[in-house]
GUPAMAR-799679 format. One line per field, with one value per residue (C-alpha): residue in one letter; x, z, y. Coordinates in Angstrom, 3 decimals. Example, Ala and Ser with C-alpha at 12.3 -4.5 7.8 and 13.67 -1.06 7.14 Angstrom:
<lumbas>
vomar	[A | S] $
east	[12.300 | 13.670] $
up	[7.800 | 7.140] $
north	[-4.500 | -1.060] $
</lumbas>
This chain:
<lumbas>
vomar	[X | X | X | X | X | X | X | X | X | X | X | X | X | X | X | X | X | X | X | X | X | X | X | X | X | X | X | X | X | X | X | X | X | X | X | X | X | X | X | X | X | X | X | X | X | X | X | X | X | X | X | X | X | X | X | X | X | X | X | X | X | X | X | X | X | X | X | X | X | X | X | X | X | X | X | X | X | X | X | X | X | X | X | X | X | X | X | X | X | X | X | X | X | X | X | X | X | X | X | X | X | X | X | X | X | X | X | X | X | X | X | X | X | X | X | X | X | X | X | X | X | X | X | X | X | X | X | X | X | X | X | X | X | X | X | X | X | X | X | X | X | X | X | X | X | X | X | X | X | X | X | X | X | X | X | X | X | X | X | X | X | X | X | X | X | X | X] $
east	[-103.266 | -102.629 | -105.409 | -105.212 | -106.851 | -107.527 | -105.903 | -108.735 | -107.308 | -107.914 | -111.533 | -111.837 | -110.708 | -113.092 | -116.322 | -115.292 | -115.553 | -118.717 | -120.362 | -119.447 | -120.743 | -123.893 | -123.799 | -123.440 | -125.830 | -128.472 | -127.357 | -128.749 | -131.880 | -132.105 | -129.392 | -129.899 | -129.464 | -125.648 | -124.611 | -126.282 | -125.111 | -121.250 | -122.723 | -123.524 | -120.406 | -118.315 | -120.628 | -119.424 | -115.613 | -116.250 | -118.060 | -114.332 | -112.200 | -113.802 | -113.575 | -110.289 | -108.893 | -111.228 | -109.951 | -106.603 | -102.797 | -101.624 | -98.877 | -97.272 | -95.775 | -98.774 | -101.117 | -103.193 | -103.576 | -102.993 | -106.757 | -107.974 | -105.726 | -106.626 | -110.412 | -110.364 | -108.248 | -110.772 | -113.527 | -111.752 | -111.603 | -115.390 | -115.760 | -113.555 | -115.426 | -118.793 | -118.545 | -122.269 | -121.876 | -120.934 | -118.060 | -115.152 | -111.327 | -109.105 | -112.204 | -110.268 | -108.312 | -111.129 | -110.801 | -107.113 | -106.871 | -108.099 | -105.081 | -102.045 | -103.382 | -102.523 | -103.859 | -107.335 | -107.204 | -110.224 | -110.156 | -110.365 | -113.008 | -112.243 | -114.082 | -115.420 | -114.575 | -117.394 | -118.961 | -121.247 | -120.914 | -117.668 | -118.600 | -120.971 | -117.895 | -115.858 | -117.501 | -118.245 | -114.624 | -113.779 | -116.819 | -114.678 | -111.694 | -113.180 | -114.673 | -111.215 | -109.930 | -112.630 | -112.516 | -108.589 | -109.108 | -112.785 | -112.729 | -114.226 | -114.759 | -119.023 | -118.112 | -115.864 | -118.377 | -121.085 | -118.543 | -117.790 | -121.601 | -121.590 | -118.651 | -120.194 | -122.760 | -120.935 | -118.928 | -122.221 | -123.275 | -119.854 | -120.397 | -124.350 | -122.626 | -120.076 | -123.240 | -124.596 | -121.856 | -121.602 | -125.168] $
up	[55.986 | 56.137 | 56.493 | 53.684 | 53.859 | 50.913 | 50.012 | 49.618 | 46.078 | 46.022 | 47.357 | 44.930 | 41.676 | 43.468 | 43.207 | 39.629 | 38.342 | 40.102 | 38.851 | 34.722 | 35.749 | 36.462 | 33.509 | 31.481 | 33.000 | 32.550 | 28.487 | 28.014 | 28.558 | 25.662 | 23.799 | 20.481 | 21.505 | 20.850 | 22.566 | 25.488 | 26.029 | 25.868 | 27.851 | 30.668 | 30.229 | 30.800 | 33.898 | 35.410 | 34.203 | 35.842 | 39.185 | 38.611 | 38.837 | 41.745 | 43.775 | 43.304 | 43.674 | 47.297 | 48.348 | 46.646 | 47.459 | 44.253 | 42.574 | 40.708 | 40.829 | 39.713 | 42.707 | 40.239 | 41.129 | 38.463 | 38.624 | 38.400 | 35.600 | 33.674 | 33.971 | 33.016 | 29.733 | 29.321 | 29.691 | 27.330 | 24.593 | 24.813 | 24.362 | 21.032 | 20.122 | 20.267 | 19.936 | 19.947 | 23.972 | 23.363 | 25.472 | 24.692 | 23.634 | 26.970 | 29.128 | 32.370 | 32.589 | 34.466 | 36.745 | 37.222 | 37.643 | 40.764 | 41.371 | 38.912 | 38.374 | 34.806 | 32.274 | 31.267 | 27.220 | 24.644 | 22.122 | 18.570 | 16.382 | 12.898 | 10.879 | 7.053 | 4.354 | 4.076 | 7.704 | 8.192 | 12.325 | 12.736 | 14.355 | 16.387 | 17.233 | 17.983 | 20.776 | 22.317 | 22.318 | 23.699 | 26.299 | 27.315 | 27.684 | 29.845 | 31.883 | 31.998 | 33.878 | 36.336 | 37.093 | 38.019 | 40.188 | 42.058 | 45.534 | 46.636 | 45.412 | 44.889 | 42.699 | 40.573 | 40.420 | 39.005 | 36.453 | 35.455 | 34.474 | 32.570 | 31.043 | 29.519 | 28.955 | 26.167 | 25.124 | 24.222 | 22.482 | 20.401 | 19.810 | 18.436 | 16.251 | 14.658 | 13.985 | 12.064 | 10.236 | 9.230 | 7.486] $
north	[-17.147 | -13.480 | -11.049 | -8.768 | -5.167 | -3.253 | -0.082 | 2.880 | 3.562 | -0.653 | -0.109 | 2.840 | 0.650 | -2.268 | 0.542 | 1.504 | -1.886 | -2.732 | 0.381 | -0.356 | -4.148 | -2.006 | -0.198 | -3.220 | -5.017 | -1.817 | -1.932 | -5.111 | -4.053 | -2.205 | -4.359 | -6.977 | -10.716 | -10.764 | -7.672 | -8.377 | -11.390 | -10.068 | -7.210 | -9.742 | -11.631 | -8.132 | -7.742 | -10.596 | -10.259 | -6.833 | -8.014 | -10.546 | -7.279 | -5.811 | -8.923 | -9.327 | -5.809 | -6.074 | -8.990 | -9.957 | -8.216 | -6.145 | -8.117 | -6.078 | -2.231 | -0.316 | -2.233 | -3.705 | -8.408 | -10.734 | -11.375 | -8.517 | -7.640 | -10.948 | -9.949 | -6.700 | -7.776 | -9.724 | -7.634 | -4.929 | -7.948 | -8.955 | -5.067 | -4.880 | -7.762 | -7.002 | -3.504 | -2.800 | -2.939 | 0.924 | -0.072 | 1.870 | 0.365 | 0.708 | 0.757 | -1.292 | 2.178 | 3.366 | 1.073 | 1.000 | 4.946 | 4.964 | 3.099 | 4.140 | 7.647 | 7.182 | 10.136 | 8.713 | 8.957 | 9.119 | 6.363 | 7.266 | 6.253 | 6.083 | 8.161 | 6.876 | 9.569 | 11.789 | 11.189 | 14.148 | 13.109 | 13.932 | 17.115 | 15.518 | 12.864 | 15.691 | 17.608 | 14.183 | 13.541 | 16.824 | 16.753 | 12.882 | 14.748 | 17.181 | 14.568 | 12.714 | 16.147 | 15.959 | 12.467 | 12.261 | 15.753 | 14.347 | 14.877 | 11.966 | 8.645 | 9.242 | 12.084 | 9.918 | 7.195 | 9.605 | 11.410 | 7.494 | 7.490 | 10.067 | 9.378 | 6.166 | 7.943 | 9.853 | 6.296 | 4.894 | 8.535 | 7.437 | 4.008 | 5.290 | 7.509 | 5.058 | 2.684 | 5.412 | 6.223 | 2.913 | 2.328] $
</lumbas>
């Protein structure tokens, strides 16, 4: 067996995916029945993710393992699913920047005719892309783990905001 060390942009992805497991696990605390149940089961998909990008070697091109991959598709389906979580579509991208560098992107929400929050939706979005910027230029990996909190932060400020407009 080969002893595999992790890449720090590994170690970083591991740390980002540990921290939302902490945020979901946090959420259920305040969560109905259902939602924190999926809330727990993307905690441990998550705690899945971290594991494996701390311990496995990347598989394909962007440095991402299968596992961690197949968890973290996972996770971003129990999300869609129950999305009371406030977990946001395309989540796992947090994770994987760290790695791929990708441009972080704000999910849409789709907006009812007439929804008087759309401002409100608006500068939340904006305020997420901001964040985005400041996450892919943080100088060290403690900074990007705080900006991660308060960029879920906002996600769940979005997902509030889409239950509203909904009643």
């Amino acid at each position: 067996m080969t002893a595999f060390e992790p890449t720090l942009q590994a170690r970083a992805a591991a740390g980002r995916a540990a921290v939302l497991a902490d945020i979901a696990r946090r959420r259920t605390l305040f969560a109905a029945a259902l939602d924190a149940r999926a809330l727990l089961h993307l905690a441990d998909l998550l705690d899945i993710a971290a594991l494996s990008l701390y311990e496995e070697e990347p598989t394909g091109l962007d440095g991402i393992c299968d596992s961690a991959r197949l968890a973290l598709a996972d996770a971003e389906t129990t999300a869609i699913d129950a999305p009371g979580t406030g977990f946001p579509t395309g989540f796992g991208q947090y994770v994987t920047h760290a790695v791929d560098h990708r441009p972080l992107t704000t999910p849409a929400r789709p907006a009812p005719d007439g929804w008087s929050l759309a401002d409100e939706d608006a500068q939340l979005a904006a305020a997420l892309d901001a964040l985005h910027g400041h996450l892919g230029a943080a100088a060290t990996e403690t900074v990007a783990l705080a900006l991660l909190e308060a960029a879920f932060a906002l996600h769940a400020k979005r997902a509030d905001l889409a239950q509203l407009a909904c009643r």
